[in-house]
C-alpha positions in Angstrom: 4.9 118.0 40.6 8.1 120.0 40.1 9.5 117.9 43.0 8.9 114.8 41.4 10.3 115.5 38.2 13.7 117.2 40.0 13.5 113.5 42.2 13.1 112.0 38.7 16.1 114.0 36.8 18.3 113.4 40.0 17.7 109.4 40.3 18.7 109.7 35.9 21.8 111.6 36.3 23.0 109.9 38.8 22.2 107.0 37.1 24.2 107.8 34.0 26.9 109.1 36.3 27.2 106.0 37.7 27.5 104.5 34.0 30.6 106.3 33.0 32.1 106.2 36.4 34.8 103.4 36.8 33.7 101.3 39.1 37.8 100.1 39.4 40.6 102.3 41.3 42.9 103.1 37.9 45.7 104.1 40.3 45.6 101.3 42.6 45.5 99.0 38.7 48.6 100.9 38.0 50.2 100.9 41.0 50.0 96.8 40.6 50.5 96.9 37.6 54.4 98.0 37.9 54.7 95.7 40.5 53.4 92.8 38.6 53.3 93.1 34.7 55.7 95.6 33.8 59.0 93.6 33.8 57.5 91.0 30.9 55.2 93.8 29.2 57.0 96.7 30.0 56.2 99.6 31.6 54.7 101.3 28.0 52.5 98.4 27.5 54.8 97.5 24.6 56.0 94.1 25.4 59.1 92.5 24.3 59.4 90.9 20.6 59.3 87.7 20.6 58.7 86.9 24.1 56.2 89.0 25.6 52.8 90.5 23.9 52.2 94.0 23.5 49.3 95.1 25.3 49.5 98.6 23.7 46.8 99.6 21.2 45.4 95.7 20.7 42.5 93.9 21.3 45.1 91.3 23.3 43.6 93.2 26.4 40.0 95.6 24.7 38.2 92.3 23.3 36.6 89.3 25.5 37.2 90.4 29.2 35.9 86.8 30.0 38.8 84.9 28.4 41.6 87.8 29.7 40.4 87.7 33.6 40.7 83.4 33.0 44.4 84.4 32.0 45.0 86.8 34.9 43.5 84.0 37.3 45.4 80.3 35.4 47.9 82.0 33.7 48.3 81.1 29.8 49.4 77.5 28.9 49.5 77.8 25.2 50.9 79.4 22.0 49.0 82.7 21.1 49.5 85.1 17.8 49.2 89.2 18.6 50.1 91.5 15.6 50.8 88.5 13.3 53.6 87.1 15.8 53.8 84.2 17.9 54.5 84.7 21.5 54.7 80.4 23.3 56.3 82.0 26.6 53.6 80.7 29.6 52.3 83.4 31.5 51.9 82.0 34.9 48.6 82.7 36.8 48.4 85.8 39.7 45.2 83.9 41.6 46.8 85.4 44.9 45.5 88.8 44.1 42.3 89.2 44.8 39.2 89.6 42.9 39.5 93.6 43.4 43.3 93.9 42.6 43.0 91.9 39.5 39.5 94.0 38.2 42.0 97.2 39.0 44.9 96.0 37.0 42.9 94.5 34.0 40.5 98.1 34.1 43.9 99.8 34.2 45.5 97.9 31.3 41.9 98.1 29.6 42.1 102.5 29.8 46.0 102.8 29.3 48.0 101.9 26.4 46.2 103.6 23.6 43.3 101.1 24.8 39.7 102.8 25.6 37.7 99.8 26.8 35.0 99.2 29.7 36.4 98.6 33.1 36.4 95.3 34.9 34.6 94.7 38.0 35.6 92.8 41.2 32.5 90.8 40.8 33.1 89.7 37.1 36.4 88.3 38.7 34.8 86.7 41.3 32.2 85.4 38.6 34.7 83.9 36.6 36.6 82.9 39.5 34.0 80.6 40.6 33.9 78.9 37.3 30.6 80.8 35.7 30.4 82.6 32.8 30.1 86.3 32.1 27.7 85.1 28.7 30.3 87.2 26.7 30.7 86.6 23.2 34.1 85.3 22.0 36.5 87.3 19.9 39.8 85.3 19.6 40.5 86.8 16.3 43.5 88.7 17.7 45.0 86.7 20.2 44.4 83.3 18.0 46.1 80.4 19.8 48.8 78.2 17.9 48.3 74.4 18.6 51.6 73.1 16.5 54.4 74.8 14.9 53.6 72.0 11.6 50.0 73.9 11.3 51.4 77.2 10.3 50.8 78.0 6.9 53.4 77.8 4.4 53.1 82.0 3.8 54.6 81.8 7.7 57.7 80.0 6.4 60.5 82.0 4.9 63.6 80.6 2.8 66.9 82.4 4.3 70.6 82.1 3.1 70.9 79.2 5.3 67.6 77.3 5.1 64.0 76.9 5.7 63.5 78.9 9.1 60.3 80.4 10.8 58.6 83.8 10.1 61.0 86.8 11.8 63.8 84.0 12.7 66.2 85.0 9.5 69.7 84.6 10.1 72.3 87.0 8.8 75.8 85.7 8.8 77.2 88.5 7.6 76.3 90.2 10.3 78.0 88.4 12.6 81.5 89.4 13.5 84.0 86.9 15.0 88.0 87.5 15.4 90.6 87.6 11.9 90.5 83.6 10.8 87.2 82.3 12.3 84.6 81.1 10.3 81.2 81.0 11.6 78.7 79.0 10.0 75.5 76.9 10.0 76.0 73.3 11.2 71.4 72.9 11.6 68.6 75.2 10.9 65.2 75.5 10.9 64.8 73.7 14.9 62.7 74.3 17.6 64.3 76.4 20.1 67.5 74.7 20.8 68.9 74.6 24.0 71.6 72.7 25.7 74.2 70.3 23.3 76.0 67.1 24.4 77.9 64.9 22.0 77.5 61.4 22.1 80.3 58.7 22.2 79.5 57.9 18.1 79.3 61.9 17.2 75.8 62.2 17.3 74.8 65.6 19.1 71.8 65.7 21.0 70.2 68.9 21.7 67.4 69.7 24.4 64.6 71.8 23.8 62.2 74.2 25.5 58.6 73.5 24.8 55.4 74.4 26.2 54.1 71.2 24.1 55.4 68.5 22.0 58.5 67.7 24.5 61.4 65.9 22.7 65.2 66.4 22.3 66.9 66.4 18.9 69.5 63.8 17.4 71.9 65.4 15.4 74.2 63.2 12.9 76.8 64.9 10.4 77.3 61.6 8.4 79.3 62.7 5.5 81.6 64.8 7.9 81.6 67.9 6.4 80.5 70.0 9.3 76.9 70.4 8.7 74.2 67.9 9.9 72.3 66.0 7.7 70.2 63.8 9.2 67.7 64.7 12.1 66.2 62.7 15.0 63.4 63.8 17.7 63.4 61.7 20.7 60.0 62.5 22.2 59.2 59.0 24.0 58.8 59.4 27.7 59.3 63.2 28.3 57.1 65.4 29.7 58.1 68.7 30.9 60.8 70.9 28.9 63.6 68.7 28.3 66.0 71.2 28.3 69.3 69.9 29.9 70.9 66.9 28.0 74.3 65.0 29.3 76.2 62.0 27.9 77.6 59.1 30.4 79.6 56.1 28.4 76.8 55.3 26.2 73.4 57.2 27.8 72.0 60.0 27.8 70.7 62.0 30.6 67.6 64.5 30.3 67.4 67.1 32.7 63.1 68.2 32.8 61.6 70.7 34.7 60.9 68.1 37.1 63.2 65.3 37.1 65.8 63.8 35.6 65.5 61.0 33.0 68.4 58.8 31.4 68.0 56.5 28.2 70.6 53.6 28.0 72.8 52.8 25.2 70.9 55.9 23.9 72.8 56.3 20.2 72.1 52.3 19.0 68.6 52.9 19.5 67.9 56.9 18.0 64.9 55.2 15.8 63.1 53.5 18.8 64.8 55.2 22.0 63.4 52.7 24.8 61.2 54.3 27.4 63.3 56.3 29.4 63.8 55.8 33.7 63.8 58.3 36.1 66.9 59.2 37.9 65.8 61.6 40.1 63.2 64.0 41.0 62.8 67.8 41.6 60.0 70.6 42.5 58.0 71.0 39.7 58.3 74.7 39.3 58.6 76.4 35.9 60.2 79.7 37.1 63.8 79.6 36.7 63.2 75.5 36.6 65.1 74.4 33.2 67.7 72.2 34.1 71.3 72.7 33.0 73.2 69.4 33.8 76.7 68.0 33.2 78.7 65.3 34.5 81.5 66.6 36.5 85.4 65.1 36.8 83.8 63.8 39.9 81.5 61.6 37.9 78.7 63.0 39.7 75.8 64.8 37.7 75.4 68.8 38.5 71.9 70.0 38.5 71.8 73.5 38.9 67.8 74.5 40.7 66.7 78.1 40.0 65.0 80.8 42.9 60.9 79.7 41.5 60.8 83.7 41.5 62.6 87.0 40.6 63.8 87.4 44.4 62.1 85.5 47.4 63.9 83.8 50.6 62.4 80.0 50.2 62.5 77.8 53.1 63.3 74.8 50.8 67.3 75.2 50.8 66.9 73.5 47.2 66.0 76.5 45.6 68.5 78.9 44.7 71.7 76.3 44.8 74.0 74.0 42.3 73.1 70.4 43.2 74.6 66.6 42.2 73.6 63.2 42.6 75.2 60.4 41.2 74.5 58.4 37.7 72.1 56.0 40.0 70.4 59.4 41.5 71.9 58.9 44.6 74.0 60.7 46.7 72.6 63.8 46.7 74.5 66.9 47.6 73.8 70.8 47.3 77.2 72.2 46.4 76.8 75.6 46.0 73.7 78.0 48.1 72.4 80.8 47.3 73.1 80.9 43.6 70.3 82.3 41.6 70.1 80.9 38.4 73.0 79.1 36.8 72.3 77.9 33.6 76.5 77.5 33.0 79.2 76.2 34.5 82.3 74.0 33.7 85.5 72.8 35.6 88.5 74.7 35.0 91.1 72.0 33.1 94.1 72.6 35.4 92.5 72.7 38.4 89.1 71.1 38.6 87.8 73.6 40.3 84.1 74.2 39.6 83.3 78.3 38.0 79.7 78.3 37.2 77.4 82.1 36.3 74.8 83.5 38.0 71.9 85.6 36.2 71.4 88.4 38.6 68.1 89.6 40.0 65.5 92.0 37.9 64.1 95.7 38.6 66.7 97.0 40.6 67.2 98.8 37.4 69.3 98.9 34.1 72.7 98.6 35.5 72.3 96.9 38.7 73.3 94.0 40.2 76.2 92.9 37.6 75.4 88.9 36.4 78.5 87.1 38.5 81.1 84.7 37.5 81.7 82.3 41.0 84.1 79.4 41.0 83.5 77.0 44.3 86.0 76.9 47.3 84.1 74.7 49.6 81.0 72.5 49.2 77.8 74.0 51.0 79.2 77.6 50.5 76.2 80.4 50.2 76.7 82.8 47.1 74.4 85.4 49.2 71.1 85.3 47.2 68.8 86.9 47.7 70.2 89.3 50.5 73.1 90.5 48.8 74.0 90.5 44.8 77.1 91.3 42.9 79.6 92.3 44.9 78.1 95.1 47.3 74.4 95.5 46.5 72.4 94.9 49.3 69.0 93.7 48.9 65.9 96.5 49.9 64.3 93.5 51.2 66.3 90.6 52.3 69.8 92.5 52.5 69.3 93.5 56.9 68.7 90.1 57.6 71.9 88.6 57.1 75.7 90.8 56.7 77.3 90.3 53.1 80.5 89.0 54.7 78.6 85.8 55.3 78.6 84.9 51.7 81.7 84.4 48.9 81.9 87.3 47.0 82.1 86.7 42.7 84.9 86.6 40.9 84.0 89.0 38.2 80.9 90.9 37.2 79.2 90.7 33.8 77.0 93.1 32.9 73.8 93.7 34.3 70.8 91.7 32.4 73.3 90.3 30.1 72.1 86.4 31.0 75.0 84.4 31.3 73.6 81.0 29.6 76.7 79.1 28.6 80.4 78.9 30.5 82.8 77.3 28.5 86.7 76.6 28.8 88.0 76.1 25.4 91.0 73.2 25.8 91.0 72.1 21.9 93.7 72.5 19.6 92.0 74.3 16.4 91.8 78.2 17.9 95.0 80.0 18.4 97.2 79.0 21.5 96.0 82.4 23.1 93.0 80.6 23.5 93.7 78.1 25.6 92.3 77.5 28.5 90.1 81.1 28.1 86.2 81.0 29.8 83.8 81.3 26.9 80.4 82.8 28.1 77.7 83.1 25.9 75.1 86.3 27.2 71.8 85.3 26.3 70.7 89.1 26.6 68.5 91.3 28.5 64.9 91.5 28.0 63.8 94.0 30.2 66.7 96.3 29.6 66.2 100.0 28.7 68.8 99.4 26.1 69.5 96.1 25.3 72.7 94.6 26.4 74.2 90.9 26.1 73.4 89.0 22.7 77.4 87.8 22.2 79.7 85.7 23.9 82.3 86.9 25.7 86.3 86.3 26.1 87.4 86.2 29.4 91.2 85.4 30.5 92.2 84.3 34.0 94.9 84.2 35.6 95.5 82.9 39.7 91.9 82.8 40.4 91.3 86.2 39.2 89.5 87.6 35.6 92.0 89.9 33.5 89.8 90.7 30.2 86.9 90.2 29.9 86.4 91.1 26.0 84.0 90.4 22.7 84.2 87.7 21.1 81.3 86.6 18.7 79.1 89.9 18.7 76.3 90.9 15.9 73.3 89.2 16.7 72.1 92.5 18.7 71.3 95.7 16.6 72.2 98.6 19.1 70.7 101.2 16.7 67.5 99.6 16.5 67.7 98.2 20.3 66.9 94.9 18.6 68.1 91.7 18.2 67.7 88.7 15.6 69.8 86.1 17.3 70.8 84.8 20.9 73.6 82.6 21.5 72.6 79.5 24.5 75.1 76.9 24.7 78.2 75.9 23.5 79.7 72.4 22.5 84.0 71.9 22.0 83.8 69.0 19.1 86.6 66.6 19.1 88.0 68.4 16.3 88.7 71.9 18.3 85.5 73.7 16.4 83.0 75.0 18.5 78.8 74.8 18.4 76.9 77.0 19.6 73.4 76.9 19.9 70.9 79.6 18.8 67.1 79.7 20.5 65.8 82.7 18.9 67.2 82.3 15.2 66.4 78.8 15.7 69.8 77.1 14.2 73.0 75.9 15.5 76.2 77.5 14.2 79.8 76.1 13.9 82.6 78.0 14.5 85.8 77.0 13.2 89.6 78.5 12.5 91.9 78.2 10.0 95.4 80.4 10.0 95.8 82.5 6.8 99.6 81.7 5.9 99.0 83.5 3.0 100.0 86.8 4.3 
């Protein structure tokens, strides 16, 4: 009898042993984790305002495991609300790992963080994998999703200095600090992520957007003149996939998609009923690094800069990772420019038509390494070196033995690391001071997985023979470097006809105009 009830005791407490013993390897979840969450949620689980949730302390990762392994497996395609913000960024999908690795990370995620939830399992992945249920109860109450920006509730909306703008998206133009007879101001507020400007042959100023739904491109018309817009157009019809890129040929407009290029004709006589648009060309319909940046060159050839679909990866397609062109017809196409990246700015330099274009370096090499590049082009087909080498000598711990750095064209300057070239502007207007003549503008979008948060400004740089001599601040205060946190983050910039300059804000949501006017006062 005493037998049986030891057999009895032993089968119980090994029983409940097996309860509270994970079932997942936290190490191996961590280990993966690093390697494939931490650059967008950050190594404390924190995230990154405004772009990444925090998985620290919520019930973004502790609530339905059912709904989080779906998000693991086919990514997240839609708007979500953690801690009363909006996050819209897609998280892409990680369905290569498999069923174990992704029960390791989530049962990692699900113990760390200031989180104390139950473990997931390998076979709940492969469960859910297969399309079946796990019977769980929902609880979305959280990690609500956002269908349309128009559905917020008013209490979301918040009146600033300059307008009607969304929740956290305040913009403080006192704060912003430009050189002694600038004026910066706002020319639109209260838009949806604005992107990439283009001025059309009447004035009106289009401006692409980056959406995960509800693709369009704004019409901009200051009708009165008096450096403001006042009249607002979306141009939705026919676009599909983040119309981000937007260029002006005689009297069309060319939209540059994830996937393809698309041109409206006669575009400005018909902003009330835009006619269905045509395709002009069409490229690999990958998201990573897949907004397109396009302008028409002094070749009359359109430049469509194509993004590495990763952080760092050698892709057979030579495609990837290069500064294309193709013609107004979409023929004739060319890759310029290999192993570049991701330029999102470029321009020709007025004296010499030579094309100088950026280059966002790769990520977690760490804080200060490799620099962001500024490249002008000496020969068409010429290789940049990614992803083997980057910046000027830092070799690659995976790709750099396969090929020797003096195989590629070295930068001609280095930005700071992270900063995110976006913009690269030579300013050949009349309105600034002489000294600026001729002078690269380059807006830095700003880091986001930075220790300390770097970029947020745009940046003066002189040259002279080929080579950068200053490289100094321009437009700076969007970035709060005592709180590590920034309102504001310049994209693009537009020269007007009359000298003033435009420049695009994503985050604050508005378009500012910068202007000068001597002080002969003094």
């Amino acid at each position: 009898m005493k037998k049986i009830l030891f057999g009895v005791f032993a089968i119980i407490a090994l029983v409940s042993c097996e309860k509270v013993k994970p079932k997942a390897d936290l190490a191996k979840g961590k280990q993966l984790y690093n390697q494939q969450c931490a650059a967008c949620h950050q190594p404390n689980g924190r995230g990154i305002n405004g772009t990444h949730p925090p998985l620290e302390g919520t019930p973004w990762v502790t609530g339905n495991k059912e709904r989080l392994i779906k998000i693991m497996i086919h990514g997240l395609q839609e708007k979500i609300r953690v801690k009363g913000e909006i996050y819209d960024n897609v998280m892409p999908g990680v369905a290569h790992l498999s069923d174990e690795e992704i029960a390791n990370i989530l049962s990692y995620i699900r113990n760390d963080f200031e989180n104390n939830a139950s473990e997931v399992l390998a076979h709940e992945v492969a469960v859910v994998r297969a399309g079946k249920s796990l019977n769980e109860p929902e609880d979305l109450s959280s990690v609500a999703p956002v269908n349309d920006y128009s559905k917020r509730k008013k209490k979301d909306r918040v009146q600033s200095r300059v307008g009607s703008v969304f929740k956290g998206k305040q913009v403080f133009l006192d704060q912003i600090k430009v050189p002694e007879g600038f004026t910066i101001e706002v020319f639109a507020d209260s838009l949806e992520n604005p992107r990439s400007l283009a001025l059309g042959s009447t004035g009106t100023i289009f401006v692409g957007s980056r959406r995960n739904e509800g693709h369009f491109v704004y019409a901009l018309k200051d009708e009165d003149k008096d450096g403001k817009a006042d009249k607002t157009i979306k141009i939705e019809k026919g676009l599909e996939w983040n119309p981000m890129g937007v260029a002006i040929r005689g009297e069309d407009l060319y939209v540059g998609e994830i996937h393809r290029i698309v041109r409206y004709k006669n575009i400005e006589a018909n902003l009330d009923n835009p006619p269905t648009p045509e395709i002009i060309f069409n490229y690999p319909p990958i998201k990573k690094h897949g907004d397109k940046y396009i302008r028409f060159g002094p070749d009359d050839m359109l430049y469509v800069p194509v993004g590495a679909p990763c952080n760092n990866c050698r892709e057979e397609n030579p495609v990837f990772g290069s500064i294309t062109r193709i013609s107004s017809e979409g023929k004739d196409f060319e890759i310029v420019a290999h192993g570049v990246r991701n330029s999102r700015g470029y321009d020709w330099h007025p004296a010499t038509q030579e094309l100088w274009f950026s280059d966002n370096g790769r990520d977690l090499l760490g804080d200060d390494i490799p620099p962001c590049e500024i490249n002008k082009l000496g020969n068409v087909g010429d290789h940049y070196g990614y992803p083997f080498w980057h910046g000027f000598d830092v070799k690659d711990p995976e790709f750099g033995d396969q090929r020797p750095q003096n195989d590629f064209v070295e930068p001609v300057f280095g930005l700071v690391a992270h900063a995110a070239p976006v913009s690269l502007k030579f300013y050949t207007g009349d309105m600034f001071p002489s000294t600026y003549k001729n002078v690269m503008l380059v807006s830095e979008h700003g880091s986001w997985n930075r220790t300390e948060k770097q970029g947020y400004r745009i940046m003066k740089l002189v040259i002279e023979n080929n080579k950068v001599i200053s490289y100094d601040p321009f437009i700076t205060g969007w970035l709060d470097t005592e709180k590590n946190d920034a309102w504001g983050r310049p994209v693009d910039m537009l020269q007007m006809p009359d000298g003033s300059l435009l420049i695009s804000d994503d985050y604050a949501s508005v378009i500012y105009r910068l202007s000068y006017k001597e002080d002969k006062t003094s």
